[in-house]
Each structure stands twice: as C-alpha cells, then as structure tokens.
N, C-alpha and C positions, 0 to 999 in steps of 0.2 A: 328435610328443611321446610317442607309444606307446614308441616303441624307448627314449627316455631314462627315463620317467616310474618306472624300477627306484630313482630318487633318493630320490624322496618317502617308502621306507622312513628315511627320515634326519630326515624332517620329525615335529618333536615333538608338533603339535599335531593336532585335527581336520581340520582340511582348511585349503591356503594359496588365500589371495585369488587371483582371475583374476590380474591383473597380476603377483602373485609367482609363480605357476604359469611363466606366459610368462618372466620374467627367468629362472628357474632351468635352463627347458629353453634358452636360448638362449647362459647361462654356461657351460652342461653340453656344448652344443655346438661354443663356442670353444674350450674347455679340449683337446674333443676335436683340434681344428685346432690346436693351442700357440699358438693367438691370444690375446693379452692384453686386457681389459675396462675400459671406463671405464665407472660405472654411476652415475649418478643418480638418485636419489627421495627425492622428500620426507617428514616426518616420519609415521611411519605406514605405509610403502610395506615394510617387513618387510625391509630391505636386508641386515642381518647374515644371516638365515638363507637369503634367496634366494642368498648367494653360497657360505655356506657348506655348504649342502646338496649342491648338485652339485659342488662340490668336493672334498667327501669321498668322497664319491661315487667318481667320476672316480679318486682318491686310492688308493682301494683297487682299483678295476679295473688301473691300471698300474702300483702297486707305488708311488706316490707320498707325502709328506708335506705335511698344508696348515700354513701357519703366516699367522695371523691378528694383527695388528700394527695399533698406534693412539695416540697421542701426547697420547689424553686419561682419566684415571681412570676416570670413569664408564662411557667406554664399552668398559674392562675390567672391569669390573666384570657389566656385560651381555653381554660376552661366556662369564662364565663361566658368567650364569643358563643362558643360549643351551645353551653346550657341558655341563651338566649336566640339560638337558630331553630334546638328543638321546640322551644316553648312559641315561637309564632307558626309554628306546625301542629304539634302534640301539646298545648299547656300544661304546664308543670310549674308547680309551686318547689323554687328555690330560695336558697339563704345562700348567702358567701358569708363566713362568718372570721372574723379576725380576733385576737386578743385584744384585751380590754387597754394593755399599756399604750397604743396606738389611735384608742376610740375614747378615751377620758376625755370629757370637756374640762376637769377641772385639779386633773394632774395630781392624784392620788396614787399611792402606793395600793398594792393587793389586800394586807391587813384594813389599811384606814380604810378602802371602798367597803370592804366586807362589814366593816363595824358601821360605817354611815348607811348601807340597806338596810342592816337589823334596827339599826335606830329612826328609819325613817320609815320603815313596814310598821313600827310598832307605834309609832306614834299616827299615821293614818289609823291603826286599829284602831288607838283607843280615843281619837277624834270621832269616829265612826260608831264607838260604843257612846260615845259623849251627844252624839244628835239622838242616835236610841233612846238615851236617857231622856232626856229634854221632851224627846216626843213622848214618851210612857208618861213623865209625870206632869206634863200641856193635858194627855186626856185621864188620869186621874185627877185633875185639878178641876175639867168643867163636868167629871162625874160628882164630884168634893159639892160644885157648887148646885148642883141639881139633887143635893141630900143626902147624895150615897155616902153613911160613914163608915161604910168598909174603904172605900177610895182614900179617902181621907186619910186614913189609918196608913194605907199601900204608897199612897205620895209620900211621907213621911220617911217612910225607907227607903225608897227612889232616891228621894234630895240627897240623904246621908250619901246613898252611892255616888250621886251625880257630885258630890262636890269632892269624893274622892278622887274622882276617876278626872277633874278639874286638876287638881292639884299636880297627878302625875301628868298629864297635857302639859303643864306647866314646866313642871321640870324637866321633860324631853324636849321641849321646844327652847331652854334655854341651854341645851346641850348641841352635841353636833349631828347634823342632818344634813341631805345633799335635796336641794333643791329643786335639781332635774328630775332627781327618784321621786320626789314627791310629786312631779308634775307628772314622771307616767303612770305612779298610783291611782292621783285623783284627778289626771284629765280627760280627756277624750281622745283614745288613740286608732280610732275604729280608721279614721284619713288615713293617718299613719298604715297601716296594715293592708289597706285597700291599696292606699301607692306603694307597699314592699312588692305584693304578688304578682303585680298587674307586671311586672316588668323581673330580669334578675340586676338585681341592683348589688350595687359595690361596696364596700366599707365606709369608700370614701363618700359614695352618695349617701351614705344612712347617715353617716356622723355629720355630714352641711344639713340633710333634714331634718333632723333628730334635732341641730345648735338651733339652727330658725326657730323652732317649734316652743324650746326650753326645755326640751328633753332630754334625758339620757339614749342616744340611741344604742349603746353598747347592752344596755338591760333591754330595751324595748327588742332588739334582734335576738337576744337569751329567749322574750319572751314567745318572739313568733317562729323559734323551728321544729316547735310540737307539730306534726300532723305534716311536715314536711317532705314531697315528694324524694326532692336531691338538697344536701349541703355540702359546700366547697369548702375544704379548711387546711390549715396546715397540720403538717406530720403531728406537730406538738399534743395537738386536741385527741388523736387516739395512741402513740407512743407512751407520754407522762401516763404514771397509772392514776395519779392526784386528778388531771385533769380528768381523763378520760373519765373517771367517774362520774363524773359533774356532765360532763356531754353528753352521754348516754341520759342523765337524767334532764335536761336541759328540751334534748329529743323529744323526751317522753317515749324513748322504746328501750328494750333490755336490748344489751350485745347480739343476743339470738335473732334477731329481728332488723340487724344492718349487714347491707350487702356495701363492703368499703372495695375501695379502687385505690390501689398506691400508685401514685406517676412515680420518673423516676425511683424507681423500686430500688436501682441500685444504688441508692442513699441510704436505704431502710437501715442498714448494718449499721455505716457510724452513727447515722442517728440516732437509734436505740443506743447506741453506747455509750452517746453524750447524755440521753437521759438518767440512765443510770448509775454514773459516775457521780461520788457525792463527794464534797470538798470542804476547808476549814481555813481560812486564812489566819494568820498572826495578828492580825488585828482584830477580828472576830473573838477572840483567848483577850487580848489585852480590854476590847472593850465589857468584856464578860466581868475582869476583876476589877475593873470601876464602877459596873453595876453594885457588884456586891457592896462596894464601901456606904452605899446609900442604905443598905435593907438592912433590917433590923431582926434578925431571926436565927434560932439556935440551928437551922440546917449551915447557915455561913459557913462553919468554918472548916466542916467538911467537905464545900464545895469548894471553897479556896485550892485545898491542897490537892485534889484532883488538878480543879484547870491549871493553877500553878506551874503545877511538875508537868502538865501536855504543854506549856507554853515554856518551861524550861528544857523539855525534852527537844520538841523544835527546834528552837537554838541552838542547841548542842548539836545537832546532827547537821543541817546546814551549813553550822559554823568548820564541823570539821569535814564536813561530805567536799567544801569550795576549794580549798587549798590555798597554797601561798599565792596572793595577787591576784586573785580569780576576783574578790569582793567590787575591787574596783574597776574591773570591766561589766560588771552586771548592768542591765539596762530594762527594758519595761515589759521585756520577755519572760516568761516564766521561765526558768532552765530548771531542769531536775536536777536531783541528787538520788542515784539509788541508795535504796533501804532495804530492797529484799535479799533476802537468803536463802540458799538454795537448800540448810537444815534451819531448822529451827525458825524463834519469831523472826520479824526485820528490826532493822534498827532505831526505828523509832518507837516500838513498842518496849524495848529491852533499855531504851533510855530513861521512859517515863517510869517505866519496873523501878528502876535505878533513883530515878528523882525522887520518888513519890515517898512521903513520910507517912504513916497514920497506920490507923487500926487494919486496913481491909480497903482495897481501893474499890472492890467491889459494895461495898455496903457503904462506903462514901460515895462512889456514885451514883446511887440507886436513891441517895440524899439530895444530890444536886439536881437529878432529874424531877424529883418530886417539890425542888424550890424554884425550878426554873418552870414548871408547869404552871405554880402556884402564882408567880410574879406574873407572866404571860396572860393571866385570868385577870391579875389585880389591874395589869396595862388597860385589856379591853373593855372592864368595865370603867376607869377613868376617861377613856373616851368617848364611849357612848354617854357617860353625865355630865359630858362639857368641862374637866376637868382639867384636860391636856385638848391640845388645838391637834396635836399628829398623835396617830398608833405609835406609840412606844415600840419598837423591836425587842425582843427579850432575847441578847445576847447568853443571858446563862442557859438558857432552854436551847440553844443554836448549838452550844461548843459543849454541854453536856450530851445533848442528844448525839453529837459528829463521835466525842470518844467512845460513850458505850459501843458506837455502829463499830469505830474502828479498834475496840480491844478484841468484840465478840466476830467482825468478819473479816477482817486484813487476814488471816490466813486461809480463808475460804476460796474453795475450787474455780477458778475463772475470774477472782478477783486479785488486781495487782495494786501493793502500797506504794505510794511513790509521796516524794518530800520534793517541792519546788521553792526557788527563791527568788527576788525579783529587787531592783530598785524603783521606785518614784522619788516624787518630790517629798514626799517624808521620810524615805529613809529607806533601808533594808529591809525585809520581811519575806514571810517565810508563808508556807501553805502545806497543807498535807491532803493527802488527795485517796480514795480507794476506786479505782481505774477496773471497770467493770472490761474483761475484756472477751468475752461472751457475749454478746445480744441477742443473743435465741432465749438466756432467760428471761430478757424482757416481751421478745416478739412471741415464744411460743405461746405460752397464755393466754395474748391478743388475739391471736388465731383460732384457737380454742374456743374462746368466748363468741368468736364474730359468727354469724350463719355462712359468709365463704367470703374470701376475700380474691379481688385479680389483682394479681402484680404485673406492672408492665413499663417495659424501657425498652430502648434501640439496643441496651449491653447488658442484659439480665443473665444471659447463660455463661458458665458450663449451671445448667438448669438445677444439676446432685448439689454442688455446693450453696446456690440456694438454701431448695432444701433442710441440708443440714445447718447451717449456720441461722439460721430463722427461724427453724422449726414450722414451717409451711408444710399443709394440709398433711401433720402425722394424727390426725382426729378421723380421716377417711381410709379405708383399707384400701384404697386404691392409691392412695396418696394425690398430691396436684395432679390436678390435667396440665402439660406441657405443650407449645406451641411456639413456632418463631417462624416469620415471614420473612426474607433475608429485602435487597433492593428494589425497590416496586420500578425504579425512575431504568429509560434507555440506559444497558450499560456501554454504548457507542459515545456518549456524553460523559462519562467521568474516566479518569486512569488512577490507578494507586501504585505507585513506583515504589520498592524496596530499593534505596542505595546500598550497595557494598563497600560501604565505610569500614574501617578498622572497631570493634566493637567500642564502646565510649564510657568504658567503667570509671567509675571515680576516680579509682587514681592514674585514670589517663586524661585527666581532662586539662591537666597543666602544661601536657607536653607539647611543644612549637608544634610539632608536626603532625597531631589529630586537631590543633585550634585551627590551623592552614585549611588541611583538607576541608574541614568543618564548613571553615569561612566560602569556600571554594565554592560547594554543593549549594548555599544559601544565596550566595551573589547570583550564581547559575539561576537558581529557582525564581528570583522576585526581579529577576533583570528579564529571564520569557516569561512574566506572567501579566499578562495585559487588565494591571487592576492592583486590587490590593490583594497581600500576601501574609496569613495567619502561620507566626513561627513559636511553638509552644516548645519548651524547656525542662529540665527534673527538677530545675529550681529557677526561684530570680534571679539566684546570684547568675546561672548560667544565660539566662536570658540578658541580663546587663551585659556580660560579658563580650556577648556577639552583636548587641547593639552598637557597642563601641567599634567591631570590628567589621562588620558587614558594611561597606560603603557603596551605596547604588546613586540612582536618580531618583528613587521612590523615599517618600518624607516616612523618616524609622519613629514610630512611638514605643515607648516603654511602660509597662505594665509593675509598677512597685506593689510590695507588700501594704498593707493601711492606706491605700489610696482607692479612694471610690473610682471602680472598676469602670461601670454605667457612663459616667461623663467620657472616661477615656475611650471607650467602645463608640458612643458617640462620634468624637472627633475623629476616628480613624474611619469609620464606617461615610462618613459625609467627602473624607479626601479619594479620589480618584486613582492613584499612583503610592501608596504609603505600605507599608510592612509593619505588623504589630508583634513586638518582641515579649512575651508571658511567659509564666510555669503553668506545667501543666496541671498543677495542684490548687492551681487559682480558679478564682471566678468565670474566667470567662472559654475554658473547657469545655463547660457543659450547659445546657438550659438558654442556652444564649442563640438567636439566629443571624445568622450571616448570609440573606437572601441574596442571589445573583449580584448585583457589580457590590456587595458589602464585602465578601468576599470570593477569590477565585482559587487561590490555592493556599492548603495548609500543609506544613513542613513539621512533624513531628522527631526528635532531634536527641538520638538517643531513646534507650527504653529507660522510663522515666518514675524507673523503683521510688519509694518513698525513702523519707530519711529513717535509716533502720538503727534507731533508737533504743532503749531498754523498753519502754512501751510495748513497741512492735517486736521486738524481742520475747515480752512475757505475752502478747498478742500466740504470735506464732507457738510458744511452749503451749497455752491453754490448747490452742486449736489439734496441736499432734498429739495432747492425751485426751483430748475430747471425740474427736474423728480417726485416730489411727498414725501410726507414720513416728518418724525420726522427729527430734525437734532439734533447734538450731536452725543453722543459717543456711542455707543451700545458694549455688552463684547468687550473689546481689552485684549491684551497682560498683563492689568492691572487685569484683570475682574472685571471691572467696570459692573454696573448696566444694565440693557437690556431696548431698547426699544422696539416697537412696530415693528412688521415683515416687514411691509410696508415703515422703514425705509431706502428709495434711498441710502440718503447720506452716513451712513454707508456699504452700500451693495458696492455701486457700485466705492468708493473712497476706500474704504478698503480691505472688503471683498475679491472680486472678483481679484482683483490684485496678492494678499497674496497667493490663490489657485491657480493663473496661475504661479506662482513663485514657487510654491508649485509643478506643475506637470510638470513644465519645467526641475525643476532638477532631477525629478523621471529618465526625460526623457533620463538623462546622459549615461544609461546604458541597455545595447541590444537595440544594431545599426543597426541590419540586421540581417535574417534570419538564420543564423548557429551561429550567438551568445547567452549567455545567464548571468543570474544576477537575483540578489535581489534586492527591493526596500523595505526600511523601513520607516517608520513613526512611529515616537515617541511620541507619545502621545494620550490620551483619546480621545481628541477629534476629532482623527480621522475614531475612531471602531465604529463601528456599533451599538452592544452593547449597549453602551454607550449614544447613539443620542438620543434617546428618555429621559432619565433625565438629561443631557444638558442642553436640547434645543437647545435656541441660543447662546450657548459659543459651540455645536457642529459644525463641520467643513463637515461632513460625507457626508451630501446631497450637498454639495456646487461642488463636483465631478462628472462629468458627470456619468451617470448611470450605464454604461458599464464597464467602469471604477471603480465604487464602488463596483462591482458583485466580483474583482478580489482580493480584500483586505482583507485580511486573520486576525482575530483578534485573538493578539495571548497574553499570559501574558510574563513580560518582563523574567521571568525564562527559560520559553520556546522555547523563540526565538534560541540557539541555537541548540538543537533538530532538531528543524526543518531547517533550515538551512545547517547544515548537510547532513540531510537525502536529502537534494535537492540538493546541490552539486555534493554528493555519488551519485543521479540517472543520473547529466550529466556525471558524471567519469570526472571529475574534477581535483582532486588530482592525483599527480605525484608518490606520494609514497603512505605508510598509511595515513590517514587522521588523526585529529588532533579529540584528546577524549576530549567530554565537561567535 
C-alpha cells in the first residue's frame, strides 16, 4: 500500500474508511496491470471515490484520461459533488459533458447542426482567406506604387482571386449558418475556458454562459475536453459506437489511453442492448414512397418495388399476427406480433419474399441504397446553399439501409426479429424491429479498446455472469480483478425480514385469499413504521391493486406508468406518515435516495420476475446457447415447470436481473451511518426455511451470502411484533407507539 498510497493526495476528505483504503489500492493496482474491475459495495462503501481516486491517479502518472459514465441523474449529479471536493484539494480540469439535444440554443435537429458547423467553419475560412487576400494585395499595391512592376503584375492575380473568393463569401453568407458557431469561431473564448476549469461546471451552467455570451456552448465544451483530466457523461457517449467515435476524437485521446468508470454497471446490459437494437416504423416505408414521387431518376423504380413490398409485407403480417378484435383495443403501446421461427426465415421476411416483384430484390436493393445515398448528398448540399431552411431527412436512405440490415441479419446468432403495432392519432401502424439480445457484442469491443475499465454498483455480482454477458476484462489472462464490500452501516440499525407468505405467482395473484394475506402483511408493515413506507410491486398493475386495498392512517401515493416519477417522489418524500405504492421495474427502484425520515421501510412484495415475453423468451434462448444450459422457461412468475440447474438462459436472462432489482430496492433505505429501516420480503421464496422444498422456484441463495445471513424469516402474523420491538430499540416513535 506504501508504494501506491501517493493516491490519497486525490481523496477529498479526512481520511477513507479501511475498506475504501483497500479498494483503492487494489484498483490502483489493476489499473497498473490494464486489468479491468468489477467492484461491489453496498450503500455507504464510498464506491465513486474508491474508483475514482486511483484512477486519476494512475491517469496522470501515464498520461491517461478517466471518464466516469452512469445512466442515472442523480448519480451525475454526485459525481460532480465528488469531482468538485477533489478539485478544491487536488485540481483537476473537468468537463461534464451532455448531448447536444438538451444544450441547442437554437433547436436543431443532429443532421441540420452538422450541415450549419460545416457551413459556418467554412465560411469563417474563407473570410479569413478573404482579409489574407486584401492584405497581400494593400502590400503589393504600395510595392506597385513605389515602381515595382513585378508587384504590379502579382496584384493583378491577387484581385482575380480576391474577388473569387468574394463571390463565394457571398453565397455562404446567403445560405444557412449558426450564428453562435460563428461567434465561437471568431470571438474571444479564452473567459469562457478560464471560467470552465476554474471550477466543475454543469451543463446547465455552460449552456446560461455560453446564451449570455452568444455562444454555442455545446461546441465550445466539444471544444475544451482535449487535455482533460476527468469527463462526466452518459452511458450514450461510450456505448453508441457512432458516438463513441466522435468522443474519443472530441478527447483528443485513442480508446487505449481512457481509463472509463461505469456507475450503475448493472444497467450496462440493457443498455448496450437498447443501443443496438435498430428499428423501422410504417411511416418511415410510407414517407420513403412519397419521396420517391418527387425524384426524377432511373434507380426509382427499383426502389419502389423493394420499399413497396417491405411496407406491404408489414401489413400483412400485423394484419394477421392481431386477430379478430385485437385492432381495436390497440393503444400507444407498441405490442408485438411474433415473426420468428424456430426453422427457417421469420415471417416477415417470407412475406416480403412473397410480395416483392422484379428482377432480383438483391440488385434492386443495392439500387435503392445507391439512390437513397445519392438524395441524402443532394439534401445536404441544399442546405448548406440556403436552398431549404431545414436538413431534409432522406427517408429512402433510412428504410433501404433498415431492409438490406434486416434481409442480410434477422437470422443472425443473438439477433431476434420482432414485428410491433401500435395506435395514435393517425391511425394504425406497424414497426419492425432486429432485437439485439446479446450485449457483449456491443460491450466486448468497448473493453477491448478501452486501457481498463471499473465497473461498479451495490448489485453487480454473481461477478461470472458479468463477465460473460459483457465480455469484461477477456483481453487479460487473468481476467477482471473481482471485489465487493458487503454493509459498511451498524447492522443493529437495519432488520431484513423474509415473510412466509404463500409464493405469489401470477396466477395466484387473483385469488381472495393471497390478496388478504397480501393486504394483511402491508397494513401490518406501514401501520408500525413510524414514517414513510416504500412498497415496490412486479408490476403497476399490482401496485394499483393494493393501493386500493391497503387502508392505513398514512396518505397512499401511486406511482403510474408515463407519469413523472420526480414530482411524485417529491410529494411523498416531504409528507411525514404516507406509503408509496410502484413496480419494481420503475424509476424509482433504483438511483434514487430515500435519506432518514424520506424513507423508513421498504416492502418488496412478491419476487418481481419481469413480464416473460417472446423477447425475454429469445433473451433467454440466445443466452443457453451462447453460455451453456437448457433453454426455455424454468419456475417464472407463472411457476411453470423446472429445468435443469445448469440452465444459463434462465439464470442469467431472468434470474439474476430480478435479484439485482430485487436488492436495489432493498437498498432504498439506511443511507448512512445514523440512519435506520426495515427491509421486507414478501414471500416464501425468499426464507430460508423454505429453499430446500422449493428448490428452484427458491430465490434464497440467489443473494449474496452475507446478505442472506441477515434475513430474518418471520411468519406474516408476526412481522409486526417485531417490527415494533425494532423501532422501540431505535426510539423511534415520537410519542406512544402504536399497539399491534
């Protein structure tokens, strides 16, 4: 520790906890080895600054840049407290950096900003070649008049060029340009830069300095995170590989030379998978064959019959995928229609087979991609000459490039086709979708490129499925360095009760007498809990349900789907006595803090499987022939039949997700060392007890080991007994306490 402990000049505060001390020299040590980190600890366990201490660290010793990445507000938000504690200690030049859709002063789309920088770099250029000139031929002109007829002669061709290079001035400046880019071309931004480093500033500070100013500050912060110590960003900026290209060049360093920090790691998965997933609506096809009727060009007509037939193949298969009366219940939900087959193509490719007329759909398509290029060129040059006020979108270039993707990969290994339909206010319409369900071919790559990355969350392990599913640190023969710090906080201050509830499978969840029992355990819990009471659900239907039915003295709020989570978390966190009824699949599960009287106890209620879907159905098939095992269903939510142990697909698609959902929302409650709380679990199968006649519908061992030591199995009578008597030993209650 002597040799590394030069870190700790980085560490903001008086002195780190034993265990952070240990993680930091141990990070500090992989980094050194370009070993990658998977790190765990629970709430309290100081995890942002154990990773990012000796990685700055490290950072500066080889000329490196760390970049620290999280998929959740708040905990950018704490990253910047973090990066603004070490920098009035250790200064350090930071960026927080956000997407541009959020930082526009002037509410452009990605295309039209892209064409208004080239057109406004280039017209500062050739302003800039324009006073050149002017000055070349001012001093060939008083050489001219002092005799020299070489000069003479050389002004003469000057002028010709100077009145060229007029002309084009001329016509960029009656074109379109962003007024801000030109102001941080040709003003003076050295303030600007001097006030970014002096301090770590926010997005939302750069974009009010940046508007004052007349700036763009979303280019001006592109401009300043060359040379930068640490940047703050979202998952987006190293997931996208589109972006992530641009970022690394934006840096000014190659991938080999960033030492990245994933927060929330156990996001990395769906994330990467929502990246990768690429999609095509029905209106995208439709606005494609209205382009064409404008363009005048012998590839038309071969693009026609392509998009055609993928825009009548569509139809075709939604129309018969919905059934009788299904149309008119549809709403603004996307709902699938399977199209895969378990021989041969899926159905939507065997439709378009079906539709499609002409010579060769391959050599027509190989047409339309070559006209949809070609319009896309014609767009961006109409806008940069001031021709069109907005970037054109080149819908044929959009729905030729989605087919070719989905003729040449819909049956490719890890990739699943799915066909969705949906209502709005125009009408019916359809979507086709190639549902990456694999993320390690996004992530391993990333890891690959990067010089080491640490991953770190409160619910990262079983550590192997990491791993596998990621593709994390298989570039080192050692593989990741592993690490997890289990409760740093007194465990005389928290209890975790397992009730022995009747298990709460789907299809028990309509029956009177698991709703009773249900209701029973919930009244019990938020009637002794002196405060407010966090009760998360498998769904919102099920959280509505028990809203209606739990009647206390504490004020019940409800957590809907499409409703901003934030204001509701708000209002329940400011009331004193209230119970907040969510899914666990919602927003405020995880990333969210429920410091001391925000919340005191949380009732997790049911194990809280996802909705198992044809998705997580071809989820799970990828994963048992990618890692090993049976595929298919093993106990869900249903309690379906069991397969064999060695079942990946189940494990590590279902399973393993479900428990880290599961122990993130545990996690809502005792935030810190002088706080305290109960955590509940509702159901069988989460006691101990119980696991052994189970089996596998138990949940029990799926809990890190430490963790299961602390779970109390209690029957559902009893829980408020003890509850009570737990409260009663923090002194709790304000007045009497309340008589079970």
């Amino acid at each position: 520790m002597s040799e590394t402990a030069s870190f700790l000049r980085y560490f903001p505060y008086e002195a780190p906890y034993d265990h952070q001390r240990e993680a930091m020299g141990r990070i500090h040590d992989a980094l050194d080895e370009g070993r990658d980190v998977l790190f765990e600890g629970a709430c309290g366990t100081g995890k942002t600054l154990a990773s990012l201490v000796p990685a700055l660290e490290y950072a500066e010793q080889e000329n490196k840049t760390v970049v620290i990445t999280t998929n959740v507000h708040q905990q950018t938000r704490q990253f910047i407290a973090e990066a603004r504690a070490i920098t009035r200690q250790q200064p350090i030049r930071t960026v927080v950096f956000r997407g541009k859709g959020s930082m526009c002063h002037i509410d452009v789309g990605y295309q039209e900003c892209q064409e208004l920088r080239d057109t406004t770099r280039k017209l500062v250029e050739q302003e800039q070649e324009l006073t050149d000139l002017e000055r070349r031929q001012q001093e060939l002109l008083d050489a001219a008049q002092d005799g020299n007829e070489q000069a003479a002669k050389a002004r003469s061709s000057v002028m010709d060029e100077l009145e060229a290079v007029e002309e084009g001035v001329e016509a960029i400046d009656e074109g379109n340009v962003c007024e801000r880019f030109y102001a941080n071309l040709t003003g003076d931004t050295d303030e600007f830069y001097q006030w970014l480093y002096d301090d770590v500033r926010t997005p939302d500070d750069v974009y009010e300095y940046a508007h004052a100013q007349g700036f763009c500050g979303y280019e001006l912060l592109k401009e300043g995170m060359e040379g930068v110590d640490l940047v703050v960003c979202n998952y987006n900026h190293l997931l996208d590989p589109m972006i992530r290209e641009q970022f690394f060049r934006w840096l000014g360093r190659d991938p080999e030379d960033v030492v990245a920090v994933f927060d929330e790691a156990h996001n990395i998965e769906s994330a990467a998978r929502d990246h990768a997933t690429r999609q095509l609506t029905e209106t995208t096809l439709d606005g494609a064959l209205d382009e064409l009727e404008e363009v005048d060009d012998y590839r038309v007509e071969a693009t026609e019959r392509v998009v055609a037939a993928y825009r009548e193949a569509l139809r075709a298969v939604y129309d018969d995928g919905l059934g009788i009366g299904a149309r008119e219940t549809l709403d603004e939900t996307w709902e699938d229609i399977t199209v895969d087959n378990e021989e041969g193509r899926d159905d939507l490719t065997l439709a378009f087979l079906d539709a499609y007329e002409g010579p060769g759909y391959k050599q027509d398509l190989e047409q339309a991609l070559n006209l949809g290029a070609a319009l896309d060129q014609q767009y961006q040059e109409q806008y940069k000459e001031g021709e069109t006020t907005t970037r054109k979108e080149c819908r044929v270039l959009q729905a030729s490039g989605f087919i070719d993707e989905w003729m040449s990969g819909s049956a490719a290994a890890g990739t699943y086709p799915v066909v969705s339909v949906r209502r709005d206010e125009s009408g019916v319409y359809g979507r086709a979708e190639l549902y990456t369900c694999i993320p390690r071919q996004v992530t391993e790559p990333l890891f690959e490129e990067l010089y080491a990355s640490v991953l770190m969350s409160a619910t990262l392990r079983p550590f192997d499925v990491v791993e596998d599913v990621l593709g994390v640190g298989t570039d080192h023969e050692d593989g990741p360095l592993t690490m997890a710090f289990g409760e740093q906080f007194p465990p005389e201050r928290r209890r975790t009760y397992a009730v022995d509830t009747p298990a709460l499978f789907a299809s028990q969840r309509d029956d009177p007498g698991m709703q009773e029992t249900i209701t029973e355990v919930l009244t019990d819990a938020v009637e002794m809990t002196p405060g407010n009471t966090l009760a998360f659900f498998p769904s919102y239907a099920e959280a509505e349900r028990y809203f209606h039915q739990v009647e206390t003295d504490a004020t019940p709020y409800l957590d809907r789907p499409g409703v901003r989570a934030q204001e509701l978390k708000e209002e329940f966190v400011a009331d004193e006595n209230a119970v907040l009824f969510t899914s666990l699949w919602g927003t405020l599960a995880e990333g969210v803090s429920y410091d001391d009287d925000d919340a005191r106890t949380v009732a997790v209620v049911g194990v809280p499987y996802p909705h198992l879907d044809d998705r997580m159905q071809a989820v799970q098939n990828a994963y048992a022939t990618a890692f090993g095992g049976a595929s298919g269903l093993r106990p869900d939510a249903r309690g379906t039949s069991s397969h064999a142990d060695e079942d990946k697909g189940w494990e590590y698609a279902v399973e393993v997700p479900t428990v880290r959902k599961t122990r993130q929302a545990l996690g809502r409650v005792v935030r810190n060392p002088e706080d305290f709380g109960v955590r509940i679990l509702v159901d069988e199968r989460y006691t101990a007890s119980n696991a052994a006649e189970l089996g596998d519908y138990s949940v029990y061992r799926s809990f890190p080991e430490e963790e299961r030591t602390e779970h109390i199995d209690i029957g559902p009578g009893k829980l408020k007994y003890a509850m009570l008597n737990f409260y009663s030993d923090m002194d709790a209650w304000e007045g009497e306490p309340p008589q079970p």
